[in-house]
N, C-alpha and C positions, 0 to 999 in steps of 0.2 A: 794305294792300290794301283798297280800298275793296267795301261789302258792295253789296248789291243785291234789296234787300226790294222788292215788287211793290207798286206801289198799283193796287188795282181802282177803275173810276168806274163812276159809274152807266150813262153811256153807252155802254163796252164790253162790259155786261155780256151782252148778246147778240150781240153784234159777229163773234163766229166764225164761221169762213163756209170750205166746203170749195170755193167758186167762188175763192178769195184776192180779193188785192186788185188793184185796176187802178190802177198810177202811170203816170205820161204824162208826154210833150215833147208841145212845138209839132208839129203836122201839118204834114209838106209837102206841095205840092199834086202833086206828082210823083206821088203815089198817082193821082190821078185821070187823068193822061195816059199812065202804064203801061199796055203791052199787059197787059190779064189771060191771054190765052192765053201769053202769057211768064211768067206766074206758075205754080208749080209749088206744086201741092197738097200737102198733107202730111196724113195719120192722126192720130186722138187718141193711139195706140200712137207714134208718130212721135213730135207735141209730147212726152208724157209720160214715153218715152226719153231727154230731156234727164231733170239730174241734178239736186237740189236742196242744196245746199249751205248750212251755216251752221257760225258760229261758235262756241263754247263761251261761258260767261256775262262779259255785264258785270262788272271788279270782280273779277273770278277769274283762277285760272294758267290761261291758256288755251296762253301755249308751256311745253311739259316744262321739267323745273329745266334736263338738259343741254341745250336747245337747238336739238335737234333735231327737236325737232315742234309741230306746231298743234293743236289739240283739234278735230274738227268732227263736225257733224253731217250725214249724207247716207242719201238714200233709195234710193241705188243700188242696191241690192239690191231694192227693192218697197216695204220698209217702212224708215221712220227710224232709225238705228243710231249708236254712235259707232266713229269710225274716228280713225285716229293720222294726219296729212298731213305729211309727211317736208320741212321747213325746203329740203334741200336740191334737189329735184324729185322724182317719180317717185308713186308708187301711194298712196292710202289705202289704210292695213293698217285691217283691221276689228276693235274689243276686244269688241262683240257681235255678234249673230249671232238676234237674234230676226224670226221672219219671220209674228208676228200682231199684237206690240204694239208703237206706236212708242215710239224709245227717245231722249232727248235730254241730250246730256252737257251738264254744266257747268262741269267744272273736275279738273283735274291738282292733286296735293298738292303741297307747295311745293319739296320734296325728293326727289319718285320721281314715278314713273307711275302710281301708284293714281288712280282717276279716280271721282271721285263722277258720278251720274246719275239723272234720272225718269223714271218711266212708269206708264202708267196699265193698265185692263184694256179693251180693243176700245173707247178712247173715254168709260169711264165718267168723268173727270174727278179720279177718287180717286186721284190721284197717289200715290206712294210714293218714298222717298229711296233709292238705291242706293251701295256702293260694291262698286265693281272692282278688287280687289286685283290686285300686277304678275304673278302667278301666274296671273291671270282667275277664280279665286274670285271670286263674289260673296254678299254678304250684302243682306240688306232692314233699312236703319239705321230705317225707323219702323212696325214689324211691327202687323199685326191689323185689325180690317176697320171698312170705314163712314167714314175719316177722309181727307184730302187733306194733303198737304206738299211743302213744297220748300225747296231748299238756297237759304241767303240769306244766304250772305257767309263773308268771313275775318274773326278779329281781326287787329291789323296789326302784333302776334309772327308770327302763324303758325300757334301752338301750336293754334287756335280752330277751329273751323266754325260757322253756326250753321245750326239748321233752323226752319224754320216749319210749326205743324203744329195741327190742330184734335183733337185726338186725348181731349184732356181734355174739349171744351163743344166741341159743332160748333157752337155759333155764333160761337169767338171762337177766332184763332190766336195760341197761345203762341208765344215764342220756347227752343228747349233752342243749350245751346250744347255743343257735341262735342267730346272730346279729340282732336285729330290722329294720338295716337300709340295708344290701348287702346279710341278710339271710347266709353269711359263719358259720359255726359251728364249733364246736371243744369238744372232748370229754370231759365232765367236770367229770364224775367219771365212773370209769369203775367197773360194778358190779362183786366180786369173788362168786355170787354166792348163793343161798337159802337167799336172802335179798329180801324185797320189799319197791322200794324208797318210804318214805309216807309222804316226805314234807321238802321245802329250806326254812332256814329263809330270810327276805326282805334284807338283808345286803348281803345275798351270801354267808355267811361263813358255814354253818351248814344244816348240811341236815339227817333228821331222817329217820331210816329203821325200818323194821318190819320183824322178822322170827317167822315163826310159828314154834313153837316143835312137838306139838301132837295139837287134834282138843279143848284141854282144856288150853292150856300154852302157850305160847309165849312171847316173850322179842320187845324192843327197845334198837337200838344200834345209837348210834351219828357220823358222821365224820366230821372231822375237812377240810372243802374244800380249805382251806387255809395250811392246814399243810401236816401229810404223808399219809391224809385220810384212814388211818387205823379203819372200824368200831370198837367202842369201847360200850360195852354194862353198860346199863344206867338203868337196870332193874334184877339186879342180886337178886334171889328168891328162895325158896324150895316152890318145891309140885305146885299142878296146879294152876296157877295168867295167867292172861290174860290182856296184852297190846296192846294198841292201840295209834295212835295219831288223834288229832283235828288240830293241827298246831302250828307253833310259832305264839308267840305274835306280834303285828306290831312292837316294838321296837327291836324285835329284843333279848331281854334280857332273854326270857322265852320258855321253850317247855309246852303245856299243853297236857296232855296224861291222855287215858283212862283206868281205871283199875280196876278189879273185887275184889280185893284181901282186901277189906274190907268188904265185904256183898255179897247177891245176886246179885246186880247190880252194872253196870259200873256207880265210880264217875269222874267226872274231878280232873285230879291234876295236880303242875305245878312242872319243875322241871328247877331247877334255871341253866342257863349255865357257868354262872361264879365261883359259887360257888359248885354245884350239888347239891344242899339243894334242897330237898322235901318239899310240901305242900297242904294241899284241896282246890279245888278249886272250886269245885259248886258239888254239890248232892242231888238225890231225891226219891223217895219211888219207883220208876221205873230208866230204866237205858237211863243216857246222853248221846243223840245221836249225838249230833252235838255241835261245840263252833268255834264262827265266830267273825269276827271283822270288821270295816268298816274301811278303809284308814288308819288314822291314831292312831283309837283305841278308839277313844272316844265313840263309838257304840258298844255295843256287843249281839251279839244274837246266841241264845241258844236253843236249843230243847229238849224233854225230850219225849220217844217212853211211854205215859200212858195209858195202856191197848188197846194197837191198833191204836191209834192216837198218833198223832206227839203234843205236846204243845209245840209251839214255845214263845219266851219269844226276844224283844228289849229293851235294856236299853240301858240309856243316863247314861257311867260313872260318868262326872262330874257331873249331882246331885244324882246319882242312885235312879234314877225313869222308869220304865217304859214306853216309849216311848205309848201313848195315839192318834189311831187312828180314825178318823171320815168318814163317808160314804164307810163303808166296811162294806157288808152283812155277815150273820154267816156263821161261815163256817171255815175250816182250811188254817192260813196262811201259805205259805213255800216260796224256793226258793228268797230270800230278796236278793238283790243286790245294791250296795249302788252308787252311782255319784262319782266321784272322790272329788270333793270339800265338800262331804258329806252334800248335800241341799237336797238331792231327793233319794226314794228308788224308785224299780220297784221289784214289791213279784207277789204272785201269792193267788189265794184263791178257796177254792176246797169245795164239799160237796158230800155226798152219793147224793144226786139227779143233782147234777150241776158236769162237767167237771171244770178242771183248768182254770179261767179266770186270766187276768194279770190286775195289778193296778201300780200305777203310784203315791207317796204320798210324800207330801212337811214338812220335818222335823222339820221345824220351827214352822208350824201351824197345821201338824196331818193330813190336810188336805188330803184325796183320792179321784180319780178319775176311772175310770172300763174303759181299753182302748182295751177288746176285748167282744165278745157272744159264748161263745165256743157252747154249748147248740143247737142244731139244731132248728132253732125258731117253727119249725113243730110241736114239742114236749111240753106239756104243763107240766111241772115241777111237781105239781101237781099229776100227775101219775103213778109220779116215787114214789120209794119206801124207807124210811127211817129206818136204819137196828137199831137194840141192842146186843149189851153185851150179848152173854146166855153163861152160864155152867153149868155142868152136873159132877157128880164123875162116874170115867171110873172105870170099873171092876175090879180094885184092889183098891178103892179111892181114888186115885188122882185125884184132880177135872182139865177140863180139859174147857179153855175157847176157843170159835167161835163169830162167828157175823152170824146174824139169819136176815133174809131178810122174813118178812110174806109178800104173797101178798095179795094185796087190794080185801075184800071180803070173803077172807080164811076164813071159821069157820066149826065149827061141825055139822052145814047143810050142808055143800058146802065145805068139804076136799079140799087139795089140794097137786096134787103131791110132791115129796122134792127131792131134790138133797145135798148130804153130796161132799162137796167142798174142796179139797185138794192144799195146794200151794205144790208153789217147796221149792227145798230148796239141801240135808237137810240144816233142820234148817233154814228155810223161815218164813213168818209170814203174816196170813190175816188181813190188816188195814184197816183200815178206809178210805173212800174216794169213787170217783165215778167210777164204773166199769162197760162199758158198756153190755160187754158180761151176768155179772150177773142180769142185769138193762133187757135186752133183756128175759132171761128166767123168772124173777120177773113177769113183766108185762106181759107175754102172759101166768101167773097161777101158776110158778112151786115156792114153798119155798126153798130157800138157806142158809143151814148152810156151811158157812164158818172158817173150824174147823182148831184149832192151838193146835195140838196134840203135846202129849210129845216130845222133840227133837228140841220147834218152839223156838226163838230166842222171845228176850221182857219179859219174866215172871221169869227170873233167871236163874244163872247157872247151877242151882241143876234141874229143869225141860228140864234144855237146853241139857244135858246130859244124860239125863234118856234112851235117846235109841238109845246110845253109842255101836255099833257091836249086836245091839238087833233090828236091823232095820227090817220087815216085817215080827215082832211077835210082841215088845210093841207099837209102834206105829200106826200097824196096828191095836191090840186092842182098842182101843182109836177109831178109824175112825167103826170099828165094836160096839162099844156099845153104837155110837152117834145116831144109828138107834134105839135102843134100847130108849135112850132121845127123839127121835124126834118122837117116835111114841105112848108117853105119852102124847102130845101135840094134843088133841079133832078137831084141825082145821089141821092136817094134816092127809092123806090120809095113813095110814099105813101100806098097801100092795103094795103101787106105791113108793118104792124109791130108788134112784140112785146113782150112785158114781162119780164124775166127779174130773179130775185135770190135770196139767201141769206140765213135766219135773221129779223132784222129784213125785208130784203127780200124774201124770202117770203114776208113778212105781206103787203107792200105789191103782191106780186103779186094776191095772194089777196084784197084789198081792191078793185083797179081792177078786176079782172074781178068781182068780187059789188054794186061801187058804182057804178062806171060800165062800165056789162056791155056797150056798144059800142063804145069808144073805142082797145083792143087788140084784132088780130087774133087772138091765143095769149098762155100766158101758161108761164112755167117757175117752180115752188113749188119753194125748195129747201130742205127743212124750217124751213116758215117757220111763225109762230105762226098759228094760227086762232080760238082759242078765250083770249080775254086774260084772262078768269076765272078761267078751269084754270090757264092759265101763271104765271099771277101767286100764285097759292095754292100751286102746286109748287113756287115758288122755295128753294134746298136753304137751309138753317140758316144755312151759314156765309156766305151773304152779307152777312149780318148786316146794319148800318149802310148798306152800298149797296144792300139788298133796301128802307130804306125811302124813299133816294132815288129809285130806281126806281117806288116809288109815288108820291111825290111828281110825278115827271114824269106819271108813265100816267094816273096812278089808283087809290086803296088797293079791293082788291074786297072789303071788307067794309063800304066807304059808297058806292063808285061803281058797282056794279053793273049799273045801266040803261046809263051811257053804255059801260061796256065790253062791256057784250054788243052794244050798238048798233053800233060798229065792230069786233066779229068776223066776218069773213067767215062762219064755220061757221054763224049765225044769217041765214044769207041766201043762203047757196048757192044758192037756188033761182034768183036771178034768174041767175048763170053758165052763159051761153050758147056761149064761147067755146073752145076747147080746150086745156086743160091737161094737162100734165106735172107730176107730184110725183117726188121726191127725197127719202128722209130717212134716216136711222141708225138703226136700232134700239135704241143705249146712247145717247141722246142723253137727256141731262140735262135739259135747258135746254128745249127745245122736244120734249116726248114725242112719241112713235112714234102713241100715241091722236090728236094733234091732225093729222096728215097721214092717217091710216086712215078720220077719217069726216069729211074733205074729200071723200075720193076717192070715197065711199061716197055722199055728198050730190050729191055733182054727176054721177055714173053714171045716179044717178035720173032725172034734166035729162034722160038720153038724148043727154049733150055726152060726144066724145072725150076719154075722161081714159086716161093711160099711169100707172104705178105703177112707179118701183124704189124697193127698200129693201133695205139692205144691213146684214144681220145682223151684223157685225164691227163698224162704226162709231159714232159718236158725233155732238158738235155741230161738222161739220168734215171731213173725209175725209182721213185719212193715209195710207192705202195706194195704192200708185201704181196695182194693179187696178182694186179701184175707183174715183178720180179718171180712168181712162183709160174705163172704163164709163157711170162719168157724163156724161163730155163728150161719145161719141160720143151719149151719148140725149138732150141737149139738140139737136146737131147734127142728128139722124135726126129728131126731133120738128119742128123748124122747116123742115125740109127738107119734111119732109110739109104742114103747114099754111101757110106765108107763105112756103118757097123759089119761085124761077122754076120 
């Protein structure tokens, strides 16, 4: 059973965003020749009624040993929970029942329903490892305060779990490996330090790390878990190469790792453990996101991130063909999870108008089945809005790609407001897929571009890096000349448009309105950074290695001082003349609750309309469906007041 150790990069590191993420199709023009009075509105209560749905971990028993269920995680309830989803059809039974913290399953034992699990406290990040006995006992497997863990893998006995946990040095996460049967532990490696575990082979012997250098370079180092586990680096280079892992192989025989160092984009290659011989191992005009295996190998599946969507790809090694499904709607597949005897997967299937549903399909015959309605059946599909591909060259030409949401109606008789859409990041990326938030402001008129400005991850490294300690000048350019695009465009309203984004793009909200304080109508902060000094000095322990590739890209603020304060908004407030909304969590980690409080605080001063929510339960992110339904209606009511018809 293949494990599944996390690698953080530098550019996710603020990438959480409780707006999600925006994946996209092609646009049809059908939007714009729709009656909009045949369009039928809907509430953020409404959107947020839909369900959210996911799956149990990569790598884990995600179906029960008998068969008769799928592991998932849904918010049905209000807040994240794990539920049992019955193979055969019918209800998610619930195994929690927490309604403040969200709760996110990972895996069934290989022989019962005990189900391990994480959560954290309102959003602080300090995760804890749970299990759920078949009783519903539960215990906290990494008890005591100040530290984060999580479940990372099986041995490929069985007998194994391991955890990952900073419990010892919060700057450095151990690995403990756990009995399945009396839960004792014992430490299997003890990390020295700027490593990040990213994966055990199924044999136990071998276990791959990951150290960042700078935000462009990094390595992979190997340790022998059987000998003096000394990391030993496996990726020795000149100049900037960027390493990654996907995981070993199921035999055990192979490491496949991701690497830049021949093109733009990441290919897979494999790197032999017996031998250390090099080799390619799958590549494509976009960069390999992922490379999975089933049990015992004879499945493999593969993703490739092409132009904002995920193309996912199953093959059946022994004939290498394509694994050919039936009664699956279009739509993007993800999250595949495979049965232990490898008869049955459970994946998921997503679209800009449709939430993640779960399917259920028999490998033998192809055959699927749909075993959830994520969709709130109130909502007629139909109304929802199907995005495209737009780009534009930014003011130096570089062309710069978004995902463009028209709504139903929009034209040159009947403009319509626009909102310029910022992920987090750095180095985030707007994808494809359903987002209800952006789904919510579509349908009640406003167009969304969903811009992946220089810096966004997906288009290469040479764009990946463009606004490398150039943060809140070139990237900002980019988000300022999309207004410029988008107001070439006859069915949008060219004097109504706005800047909205999360975390990273919160900054970048908080940037065009203090840098170019005419350029946007309004502007929506959603606990986005202000003050890059403070943020960067708070960054928590255990980021360890990627806290200093993150200064490597920003800026270290113990030698860059002048230019970070120079692009914090909160050092310039004064020139924001335009009307903001702030957004933030109270437990947010990452982006403290101080750095959105004296935003709001400075620009009050201005005598400019600023609105305030903040939600005492949350974090870097909004989990709970109250508030996500709260947030979205105040983005909507805010635009409504300043750039709505």
């Amino acid at each position: 059973m293949q494990n599944h150790l996390k690698l953080l990069t530098a550019a996710s590191l603020l990438a959480m965003s409780g707006v999600a993420h925006a994946d996209h199709h092609a646009s049809s023009d059908t939007n714009a020749t729709a009656s909009a009075e045949a369009i039928k509105t809907y509430s953020a209560e409404q959107f947020y009624s839909s369900t959210a749905f996911g799956l149990g971990s990569s790598g884990a028993y995600v179906f029960s040993a008998d068969g008769e269920y799928v592991l998932v995680n849904s918010d049905e309830s209000g807040v994240f929970n794990a539920y049992l989803l019955p193979v055969a059809g019918g209800e998610p039974i619930a195994l929690t029942d927490s309604d403040t913290n969200a709760i996110f399953a990972s895996t069934f034992f290989p022989n019962d329903k005990r189900v391990i699990y994480g959560s954290d406290e309102g959003g602080n990040e300090l995760n804890h490892v749970y299990l759920r006995e078949v009783d519903g006992t539960v215990r906290d497997l990494t008890p005591g305060e100040g530290h984060t863990a999580s479940f990372a893998g099986w041995s490929g006995d069985s007998e194994t779990f391991y955890v990952s946990s900073n419990e010892r040095n919060p700057q450095a996460f151990d690995i403990y490996a756990y009995s399945a049967e009396d839960y004792s532990r014992e430490l299997l490696f003890e990390n020295p330090g700027n490593f990040f575990p990213a994966g055990i082979s199924d044999d136990g012997r071998w276990m791959v790390l990951s150290k960042a250098n700078s935000s462009a370079d990094s390595d992979l180092f190997l340790v022998d878990l059987e000998g003096d586990m000394t990391p030993q680096l496996i990726t020795e280079h000149e100049g900037n190469i960027s390493y990654g892992s996907y995981g070993f192989t199921p035999d055990s025989s192979k490491l496949i790792y991701a690497t830049n160092e021949y093109g733009e984009f990441n290919q897979a290659w494999t790197y032999d453990l017996a031998t250390g011989e090099t080799a390619p191992y799958l590549e494509a005009d976009w960069d390999v996101s992922f490379v999975s295996f089933s049990p015992s190998g004879r499945y493999r599946v593969s993703g490739v991130n092409a132009d904002a969507k995920t193309v996912l790809t199953l093959l059946d090694q022994t004939t290498g063909d394509e694994v050919a499904l039936t009664g699956v709607p279009d739509g993007n597949l993800g999250s595949i999870r495979f049965s232990e005897d490898e008869s049955r997967i459970a994946f998921t299937v997503s679209s800009d108008t449709s939430p993640s549903d779960i399917y259920v399909a028999d490998l033998a015959s192809g055959q699927a089945r749909r075993l959830t309605s994520a969709l709130n059946p109130a909502i007629d599909e139909s109304d929802l809005v199907t995005a495209s591909i737009a780009r534009f060259d930014s003011y130096d030409g570089v062309e710069v790609p978004g995902v463009l949401y028209r709504p139903h109606g929009a034209n040159a008789d009947s403009p319509a407001p626009a909102i310029v859409w910022v992920h987090g990041g750095p180095g985030g990326q707007s994808r494809r897929g359903y987002n209800p938030a952006i789904q919510h402001l579509v349908n009640h008129g406003y167009a969304v571009y969903a811009i992946n400005n220089r810096g966004s991850s997906g288009y290469g490294k040479t764009f990946f890096h463009m606004d490398d300690k150039r943060h809140g000048e070139a990237d900002l350019g980019d988000v300022v000349a999309s207004k410029d695009f988008l107001q070439g465009m006859d069915w949008i309203a060219d004097d109504r448009i706005a800047i909205l984004g999360g975390s990273y793009g919160g900054y970048m909200v908080a940037a065009a309105l203090a840098f170019e304080p005419e350029v946007f109508d309004a502007g929506v902060n959603i606990f986005g950074v202000t003050n890059w000094v403070r943020t960067l000095k708070s960054i928590p322990a255990w980021w360890g290695a990627n806290r200093d590739a993150l200064y490597d890209e920003l800026g270290d603020p113990a030698t860059d001082e002048e230019r970070l304060r120079a692009i914090s908004p909160l050092f310039h407030a004064s020139n924001i003349v335009k009307p903001l909304l702030v957004v933030q969590g109270a437990n947010d980690p990452r982006v403290l609750q101080v750095e959105s409080d004296e935003l709001v605080e400075a620009v009050r001063a201005n005598d400019v309309p600023v609105e305030y929510v903040l939600f005492e339960d949350e974090g870097h992110g909004f989990r709970n469906k109250s508030n996500r339904i709260e947030a979205s209606q105040a983005y909507l009511d805010f635009l409504n007041e300043h750039i709505g018809s």
